[in-house]
VEXDREN-2710 file (C-alpha; in Angstrom, 1 decimal):
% VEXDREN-2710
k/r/px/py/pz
1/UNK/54.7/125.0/64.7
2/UNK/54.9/125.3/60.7
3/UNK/58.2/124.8/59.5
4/UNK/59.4/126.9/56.1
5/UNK/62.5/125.9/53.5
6/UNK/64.7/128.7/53.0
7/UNK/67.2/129.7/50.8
8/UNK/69.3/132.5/51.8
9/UNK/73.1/134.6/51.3
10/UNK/75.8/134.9/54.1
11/UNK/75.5/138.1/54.8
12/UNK/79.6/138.2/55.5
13/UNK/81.0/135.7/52.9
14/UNK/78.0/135.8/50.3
15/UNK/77.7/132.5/50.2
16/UNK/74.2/130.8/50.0
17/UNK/72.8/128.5/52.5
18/UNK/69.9/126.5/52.4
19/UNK/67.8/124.6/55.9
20/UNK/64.6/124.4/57.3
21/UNK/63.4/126.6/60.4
22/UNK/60.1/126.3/62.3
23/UNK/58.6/129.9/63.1
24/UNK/54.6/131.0/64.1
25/UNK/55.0/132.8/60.6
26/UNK/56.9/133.4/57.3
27/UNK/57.4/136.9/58.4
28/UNK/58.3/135.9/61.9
29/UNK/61.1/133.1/59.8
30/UNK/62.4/135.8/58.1
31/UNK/63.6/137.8/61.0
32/UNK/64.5/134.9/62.7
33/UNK/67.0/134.5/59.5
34/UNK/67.9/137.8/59.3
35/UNK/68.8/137.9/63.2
36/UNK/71.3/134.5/62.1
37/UNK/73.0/136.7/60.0
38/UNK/71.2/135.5/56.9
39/UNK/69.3/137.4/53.9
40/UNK/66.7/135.3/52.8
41/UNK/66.4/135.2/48.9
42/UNK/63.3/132.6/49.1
43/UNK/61.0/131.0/51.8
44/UNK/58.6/128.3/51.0
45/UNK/55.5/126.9/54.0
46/UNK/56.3/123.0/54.2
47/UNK/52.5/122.9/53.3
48/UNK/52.2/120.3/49.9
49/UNK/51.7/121.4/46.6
50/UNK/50.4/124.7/47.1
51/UNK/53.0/126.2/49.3
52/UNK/54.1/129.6/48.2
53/UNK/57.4/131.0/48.1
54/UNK/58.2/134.5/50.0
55/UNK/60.8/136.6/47.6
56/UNK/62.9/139.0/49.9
57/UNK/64.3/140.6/46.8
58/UNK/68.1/139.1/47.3
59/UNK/69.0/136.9/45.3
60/UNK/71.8/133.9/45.4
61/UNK/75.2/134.0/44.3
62/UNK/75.8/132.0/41.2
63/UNK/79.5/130.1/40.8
64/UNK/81.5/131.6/37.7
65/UNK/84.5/132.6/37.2
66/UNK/88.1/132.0/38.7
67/UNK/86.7/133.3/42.3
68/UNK/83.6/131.4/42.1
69/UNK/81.4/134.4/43.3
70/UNK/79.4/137.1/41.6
71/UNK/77.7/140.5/43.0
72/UNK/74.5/140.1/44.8
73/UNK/72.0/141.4/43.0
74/UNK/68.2/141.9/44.3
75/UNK/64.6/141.9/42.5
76/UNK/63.8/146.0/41.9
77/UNK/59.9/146.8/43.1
78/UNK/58.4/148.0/40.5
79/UNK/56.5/151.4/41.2
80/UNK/55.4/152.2/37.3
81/UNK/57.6/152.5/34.1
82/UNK/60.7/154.2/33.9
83/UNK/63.1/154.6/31.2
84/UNK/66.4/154.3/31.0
85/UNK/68.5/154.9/34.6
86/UNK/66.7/156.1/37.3
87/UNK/69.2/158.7/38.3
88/UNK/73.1/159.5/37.5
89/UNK/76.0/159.5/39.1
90/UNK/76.0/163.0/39.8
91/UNK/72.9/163.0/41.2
92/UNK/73.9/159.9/43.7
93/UNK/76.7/161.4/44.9
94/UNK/74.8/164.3/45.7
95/UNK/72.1/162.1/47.5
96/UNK/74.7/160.9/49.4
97/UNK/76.4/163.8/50.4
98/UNK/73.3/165.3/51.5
99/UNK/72.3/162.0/53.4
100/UNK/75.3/161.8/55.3
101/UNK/75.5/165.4/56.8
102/UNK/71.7/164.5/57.7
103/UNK/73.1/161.3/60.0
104/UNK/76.4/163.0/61.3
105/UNK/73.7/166.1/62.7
106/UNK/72.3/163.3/65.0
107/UNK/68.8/162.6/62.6
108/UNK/68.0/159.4/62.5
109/UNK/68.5/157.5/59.4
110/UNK/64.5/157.2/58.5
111/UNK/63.8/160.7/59.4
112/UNK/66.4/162.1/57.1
113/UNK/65.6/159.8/53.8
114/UNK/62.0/160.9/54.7
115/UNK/63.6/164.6/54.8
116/UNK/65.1/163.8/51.3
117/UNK/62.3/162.3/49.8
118/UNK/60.6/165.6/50.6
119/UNK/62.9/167.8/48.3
120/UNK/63.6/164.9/45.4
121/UNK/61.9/166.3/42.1
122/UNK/63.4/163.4/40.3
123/UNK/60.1/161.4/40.5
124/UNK/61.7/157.2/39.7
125/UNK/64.3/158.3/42.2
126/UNK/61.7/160.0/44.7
127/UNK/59.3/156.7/44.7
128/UNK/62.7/155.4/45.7
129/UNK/63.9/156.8/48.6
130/UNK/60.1/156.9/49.8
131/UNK/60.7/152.6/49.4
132/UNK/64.0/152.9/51.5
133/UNK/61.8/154.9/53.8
134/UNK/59.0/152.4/54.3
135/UNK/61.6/149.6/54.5
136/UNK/63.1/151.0/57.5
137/UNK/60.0/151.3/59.1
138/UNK/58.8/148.1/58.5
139/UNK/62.2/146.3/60.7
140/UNK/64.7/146.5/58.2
141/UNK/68.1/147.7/58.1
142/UNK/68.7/150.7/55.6
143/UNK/71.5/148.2/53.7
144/UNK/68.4/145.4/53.2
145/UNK/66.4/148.5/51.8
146/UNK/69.1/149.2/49.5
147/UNK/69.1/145.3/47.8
148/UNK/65.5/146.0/46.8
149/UNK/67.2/148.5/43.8
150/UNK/70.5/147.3/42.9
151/UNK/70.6/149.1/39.3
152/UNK/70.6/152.4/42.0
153/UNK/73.1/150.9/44.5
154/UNK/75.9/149.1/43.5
155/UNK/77.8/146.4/45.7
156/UNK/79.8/148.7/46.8
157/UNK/77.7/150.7/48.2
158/UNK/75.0/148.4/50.0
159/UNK/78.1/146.5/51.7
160/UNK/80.0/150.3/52.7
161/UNK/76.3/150.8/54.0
162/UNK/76.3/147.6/55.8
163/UNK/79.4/147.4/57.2
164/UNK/78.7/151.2/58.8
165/UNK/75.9/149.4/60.2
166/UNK/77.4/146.6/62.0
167/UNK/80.0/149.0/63.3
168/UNK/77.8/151.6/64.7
169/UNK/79.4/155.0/62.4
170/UNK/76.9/154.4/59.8
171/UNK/77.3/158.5/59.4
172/UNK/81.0/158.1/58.9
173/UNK/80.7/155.8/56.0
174/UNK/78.1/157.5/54.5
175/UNK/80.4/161.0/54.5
176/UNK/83.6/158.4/53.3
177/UNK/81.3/156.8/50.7
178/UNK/80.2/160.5/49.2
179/UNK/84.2/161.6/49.1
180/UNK/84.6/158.4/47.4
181/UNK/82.0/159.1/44.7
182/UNK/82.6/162.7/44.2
183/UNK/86.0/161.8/43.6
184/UNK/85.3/159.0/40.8
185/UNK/82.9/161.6/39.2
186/UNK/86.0/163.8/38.8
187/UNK/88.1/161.4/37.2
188/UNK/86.0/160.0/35.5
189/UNK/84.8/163.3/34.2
190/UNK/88.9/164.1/33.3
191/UNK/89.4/160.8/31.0
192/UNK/85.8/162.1/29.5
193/UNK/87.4/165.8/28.6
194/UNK/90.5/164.2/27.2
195/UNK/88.4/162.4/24.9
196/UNK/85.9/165.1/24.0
197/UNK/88.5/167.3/21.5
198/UNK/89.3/164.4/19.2
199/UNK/85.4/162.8/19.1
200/UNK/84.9/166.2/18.3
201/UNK/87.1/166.6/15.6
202/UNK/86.4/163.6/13.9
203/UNK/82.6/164.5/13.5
204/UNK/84.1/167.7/12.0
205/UNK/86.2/165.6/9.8
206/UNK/83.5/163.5/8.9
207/UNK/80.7/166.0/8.0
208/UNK/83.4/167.8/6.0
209/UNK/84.8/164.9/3.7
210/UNK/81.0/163.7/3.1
211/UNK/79.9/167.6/1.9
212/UNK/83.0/167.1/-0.1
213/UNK/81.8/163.9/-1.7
214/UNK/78.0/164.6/-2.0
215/UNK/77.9/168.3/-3.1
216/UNK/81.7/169.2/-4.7
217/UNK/83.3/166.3/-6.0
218/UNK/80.2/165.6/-8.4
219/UNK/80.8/169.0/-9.8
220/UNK/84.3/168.6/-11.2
221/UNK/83.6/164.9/-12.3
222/UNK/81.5/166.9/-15.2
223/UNK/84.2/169.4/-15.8
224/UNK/86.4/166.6/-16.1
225/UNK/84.2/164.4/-18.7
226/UNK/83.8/167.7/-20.8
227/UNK/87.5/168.8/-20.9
228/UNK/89.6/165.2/-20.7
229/UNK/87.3/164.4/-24.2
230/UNK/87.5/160.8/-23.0
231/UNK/91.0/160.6/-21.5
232/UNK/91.5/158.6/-18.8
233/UNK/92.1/160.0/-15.4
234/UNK/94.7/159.5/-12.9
235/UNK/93.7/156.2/-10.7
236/UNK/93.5/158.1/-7.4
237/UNK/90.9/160.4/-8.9
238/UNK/88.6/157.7/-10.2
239/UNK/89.1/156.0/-6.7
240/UNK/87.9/159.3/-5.4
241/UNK/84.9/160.2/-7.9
242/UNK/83.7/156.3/-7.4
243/UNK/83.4/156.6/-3.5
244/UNK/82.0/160.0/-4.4
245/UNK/79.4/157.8/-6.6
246/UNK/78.6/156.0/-4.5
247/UNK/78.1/158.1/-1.5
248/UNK/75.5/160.3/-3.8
249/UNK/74.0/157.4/-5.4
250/UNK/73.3/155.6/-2.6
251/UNK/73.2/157.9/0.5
252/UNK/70.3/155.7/2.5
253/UNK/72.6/152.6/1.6
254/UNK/75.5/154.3/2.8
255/UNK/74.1/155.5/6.1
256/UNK/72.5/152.0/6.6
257/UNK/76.2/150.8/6.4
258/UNK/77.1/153.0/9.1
259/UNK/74.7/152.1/11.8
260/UNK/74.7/148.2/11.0
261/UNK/78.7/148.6/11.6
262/UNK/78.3/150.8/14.5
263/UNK/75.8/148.0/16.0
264/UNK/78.2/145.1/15.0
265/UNK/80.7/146.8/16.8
266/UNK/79.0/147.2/20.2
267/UNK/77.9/143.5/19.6
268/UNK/81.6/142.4/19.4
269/UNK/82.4/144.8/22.0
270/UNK/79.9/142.5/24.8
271/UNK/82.0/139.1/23.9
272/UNK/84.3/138.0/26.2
273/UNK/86.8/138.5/23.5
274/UNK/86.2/142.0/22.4
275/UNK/85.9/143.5/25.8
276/UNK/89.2/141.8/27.0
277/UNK/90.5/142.9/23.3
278/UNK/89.0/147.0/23.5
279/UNK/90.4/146.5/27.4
280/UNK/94.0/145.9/26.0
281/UNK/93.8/148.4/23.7
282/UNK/93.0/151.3/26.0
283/UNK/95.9/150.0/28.7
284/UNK/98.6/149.8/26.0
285/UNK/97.3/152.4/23.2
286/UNK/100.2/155.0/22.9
287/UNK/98.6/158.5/24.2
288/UNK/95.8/157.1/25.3
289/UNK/96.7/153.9/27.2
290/UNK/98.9/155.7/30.6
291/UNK/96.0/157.7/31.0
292/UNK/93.9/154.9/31.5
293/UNK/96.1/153.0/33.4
294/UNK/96.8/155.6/35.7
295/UNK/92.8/156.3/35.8
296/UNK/92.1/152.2/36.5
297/UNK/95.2/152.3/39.5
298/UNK/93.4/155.4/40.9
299/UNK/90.1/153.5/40.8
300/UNK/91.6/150.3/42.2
301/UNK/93.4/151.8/45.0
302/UNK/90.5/154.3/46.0
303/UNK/87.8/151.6/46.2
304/UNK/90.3/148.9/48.1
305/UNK/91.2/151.7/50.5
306/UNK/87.4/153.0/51.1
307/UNK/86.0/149.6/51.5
308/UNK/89.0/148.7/53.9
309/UNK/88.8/152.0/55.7
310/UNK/84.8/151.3/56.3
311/UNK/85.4/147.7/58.1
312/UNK/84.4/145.5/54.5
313/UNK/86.6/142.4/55.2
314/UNK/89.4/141.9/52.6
315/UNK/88.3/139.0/50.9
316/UNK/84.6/140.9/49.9
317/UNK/86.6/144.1/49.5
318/UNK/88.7/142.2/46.8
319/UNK/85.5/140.9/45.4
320/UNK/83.6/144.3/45.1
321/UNK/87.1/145.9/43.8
322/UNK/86.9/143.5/41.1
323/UNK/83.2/144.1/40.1
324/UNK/83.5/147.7/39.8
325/UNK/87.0/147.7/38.4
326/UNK/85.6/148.8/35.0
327/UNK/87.9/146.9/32.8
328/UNK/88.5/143.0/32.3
329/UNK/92.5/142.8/32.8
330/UNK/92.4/144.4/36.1
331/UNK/89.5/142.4/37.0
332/UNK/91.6/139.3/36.2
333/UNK/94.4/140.6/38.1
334/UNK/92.3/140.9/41.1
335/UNK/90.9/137.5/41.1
336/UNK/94.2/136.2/41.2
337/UNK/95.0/138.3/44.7
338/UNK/91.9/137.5/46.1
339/UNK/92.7/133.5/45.5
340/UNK/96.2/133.9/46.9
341/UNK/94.7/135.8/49.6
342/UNK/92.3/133.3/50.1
343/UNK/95.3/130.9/50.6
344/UNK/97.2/132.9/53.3
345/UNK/99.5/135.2/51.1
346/UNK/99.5/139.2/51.2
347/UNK/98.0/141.7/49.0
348/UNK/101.3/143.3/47.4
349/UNK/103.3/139.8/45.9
350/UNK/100.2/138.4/44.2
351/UNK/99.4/142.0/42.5
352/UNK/102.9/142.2/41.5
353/UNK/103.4/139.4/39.9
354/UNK/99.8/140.1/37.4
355/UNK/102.6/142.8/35.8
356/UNK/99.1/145.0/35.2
357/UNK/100.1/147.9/38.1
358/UNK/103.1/149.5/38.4
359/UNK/105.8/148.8/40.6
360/UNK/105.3/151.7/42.6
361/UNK/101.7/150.7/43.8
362/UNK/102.7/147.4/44.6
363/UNK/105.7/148.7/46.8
364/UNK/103.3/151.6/48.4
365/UNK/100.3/148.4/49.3
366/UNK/103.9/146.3/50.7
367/UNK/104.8/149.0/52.8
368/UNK/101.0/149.7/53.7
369/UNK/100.7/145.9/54.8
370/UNK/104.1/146.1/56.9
371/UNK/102.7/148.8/58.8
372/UNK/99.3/147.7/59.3
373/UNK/98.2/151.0/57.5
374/UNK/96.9/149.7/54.5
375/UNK/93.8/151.7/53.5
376/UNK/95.6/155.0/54.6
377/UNK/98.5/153.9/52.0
378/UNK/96.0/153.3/49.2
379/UNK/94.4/156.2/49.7
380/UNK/97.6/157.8/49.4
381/UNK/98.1/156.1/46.1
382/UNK/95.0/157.0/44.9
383/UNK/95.5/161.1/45.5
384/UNK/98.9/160.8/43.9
385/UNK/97.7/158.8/40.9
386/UNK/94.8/161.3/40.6
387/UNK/97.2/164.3/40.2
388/UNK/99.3/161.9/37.6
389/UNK/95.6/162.2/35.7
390/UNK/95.5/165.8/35.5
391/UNK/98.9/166.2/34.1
392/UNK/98.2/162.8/31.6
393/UNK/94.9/165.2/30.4
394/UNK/96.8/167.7/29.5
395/UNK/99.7/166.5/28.1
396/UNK/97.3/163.8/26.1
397/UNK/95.4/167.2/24.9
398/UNK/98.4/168.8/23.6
399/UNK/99.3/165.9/21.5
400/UNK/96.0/164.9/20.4
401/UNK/95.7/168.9/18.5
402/UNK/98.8/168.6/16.1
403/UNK/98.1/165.0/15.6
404/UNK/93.8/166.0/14.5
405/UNK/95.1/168.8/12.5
406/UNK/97.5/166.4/10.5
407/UNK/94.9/164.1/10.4
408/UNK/92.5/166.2/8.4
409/UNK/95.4/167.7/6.7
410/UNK/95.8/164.1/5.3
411/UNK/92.2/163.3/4.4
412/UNK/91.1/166.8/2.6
413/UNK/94.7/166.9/0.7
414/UNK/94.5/163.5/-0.9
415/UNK/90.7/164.6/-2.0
416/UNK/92.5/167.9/-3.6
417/UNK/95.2/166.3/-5.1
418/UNK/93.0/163.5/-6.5
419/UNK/91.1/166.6/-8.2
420/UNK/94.1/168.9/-9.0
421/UNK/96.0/165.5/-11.2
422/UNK/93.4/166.2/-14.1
423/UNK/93.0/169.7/-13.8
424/UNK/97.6/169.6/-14.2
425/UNK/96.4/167.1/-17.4
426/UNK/94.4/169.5/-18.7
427/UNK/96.1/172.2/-18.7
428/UNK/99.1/170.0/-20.5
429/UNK/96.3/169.2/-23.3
430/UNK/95.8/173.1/-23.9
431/UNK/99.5/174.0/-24.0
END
């Protein structure tokens, strides 16, 4: 019988494993692997030289990092060009909310994607779900159909998907994953509305300096030349009339500078050190920084509780928490409760002592752990820390309006008084 080298993932702890099984064929290997608990990420005929390797589309988990582990992440099947992401959030969370009131009618999970898949007029994600579709129908579970397309499924949601499948309430988790989602989206579309009024008034602020440069400034520079007969002007207004200048001068320049700064910064911004630096920033900002905190704690505490409530061990629930954390100091954080964990101790000691959550969390996941009614508690947390949002929004929008007003108040009075200091000498030459 032929015998094929594999390489494969854990399916529970994620970590890769690599033997030699004998099987009639590579297909037949693979499901022998599959039924050990085992996704295959390569499989290769003992057969010399010109063996071939079978991809399953997993692929293994490289070591990095404090924790040693990173996501899985599979190789996509390419069905034609796309650009940019196949579908939003939005439109995810509406997939899934769809999908699981399909499963909790009694339809069978193939039979509603294929329902789905009917009604999708987003083409990328249509050619998708159709994938999912033949996947199933090939042997597959739904959560090995999701690896194939990890930029469309997160970790989260292929292990939520796997663990309902290994529990038997697939349809559950599916309806927990979409209250999950819809509830990120909401947040995350708060922080986005707090942010939208000053972005806003800083393009205002922009556009109205640079017409004040290009088109107005210009115009009293002559009046000045004509009237001051050679004088010298006041320093502020020959700072002001050589930006002015220059803006005018040199607007293609000037523009260039922009972008190549706005490209530099998002540069910076991918190092290690600028995202753990921007990270600081928007936990400890004044205004700004509770908001986000409270917005990362709600995140945190959501996801832990979800994964928890859906049967994900607590180790890979850590892991996934971590990954979609969305910023690097709580990420940190979390890989130092996942070690400790690791090493026997609880969840609430070693996320207290990171100093990154509040009190008040830690006490709530203590009291969760003494109880044994952890994810309940955290999804407690996360309700109450999602109402602390809402009234963060709004008090953030109420400061940011007086402080924007001042702002430009600042940055169109200096130009006025820089142009005002030679019209006062002037009229002191005429008296």
């Amino acid at each position: 019988m032929p015998k094929f080298t594999y390489s494969a993932i854990e399916s529970a702890s994620g970590k890769e494993k690599r033997g030699v099984v004998e099987s009639a064929s590579s297909e037949q290997a693979a499901a022998e692997l599959k039924a050990m608990g085992l996704i295959p990420t390569a499989l290769a005929a003992e057969s010399g030289a010109g063996a071939t390797k079978l991809h399953t589309g997993a692929k293994p988990v490289r070591k990095t990092g404090a924790t040693g582990e990173q996501p899985l992440r599979a190789k996509k099947k390419k069905s034609g060009m796309t650009f940019g992401r196949v579908i939003n959030n939005a439109g995810l969370t509406v997939f899934t909310r769809q999908l699981a009131t399909l499963v909790n009618a009694g339809m069978p999970i193939m039979r509603s994607l294929e329902t789905l898949a009917r009604q999708e007029r987003n083409l990328p994600f249509k050619e998708v779900v159709e994938s999912l579709v033949e996947s199933i129908r090939s042997g597959s579970n739904f959560s090995d159909g999701l690896l194939q397309h990890p930029k469309v499924f997160d970790r989260l949601y292929i292990n939520m998907v796997k663990a309902g499948e290994a529990g038997g309430v697939l349809g559950t988790v599916l309806e927990r994953l979409a209250r999950f989602m819809e509830k990120a989206e909401k947040i995350k579309g708060k922080v986005k509305s707090a942010m939208t009024y000053p972005v806003i008034i800083m393009f205002v602020a922009v556009a109205i300096v640079g017409a004040l440069m290009v088109f107005v400034i210009p115009q009293f520079e002559n009046i000045f030349a004509t009237m001051l007969k050679g004088q010298q002007m006041p320093a502020l207004t020959q700072a002001v009339l050589g930006v002015s200048n220059f803006i005018k001068n040199n607007i293609l320049i000037t523009i260039g500078i922009l972008v190549v700064l706005y490209f530099l910064f998002k540069a910076w911004h991918k190092t290690r050190g600028g995202t753990r630096t921007i990270d600081w920033i928007l936990l400890h900002a004044p205004g700004v920084g509770p908001l986000f905190l409270k917005s990362s704690v709600s995140r945190f505490t959501r996801t832990f509780g979800t994964l928890l409530a859906s049967g994900v061990p607590i180790l890979q629930a850590l892991l996934i928490t971590r990954d979609t954390s969305g910023n690097v100091h709580v990420a940190d954080a979390l890989n130092v409760v996942h070690d400790r964990v690791k090493e026997g101790d609880n969840v609430a000691r070693p996320l207290d002592s990171t100093k990154v959550f509040p009190t008040m969390v830690t006490s709530m996941i203590e009291v969760g752990e003494e109880t044994g009614a952890l994810p309940e508690m955290l999804n407690r947390v996360a309700d109450t820390y999602d109402d602390e949002v809402d009234n963060s929004v709004a008090g953030l929008t109420s400061i940011m309006e007086p402080i924007m007003i001042v702002f430009m108040a600042v940055v169109v009075g200096t130009i006025v008084i820089a142009l005002f200091l030679p019209i006062i000498k002037i009229i002191q030459t005429l008296q």
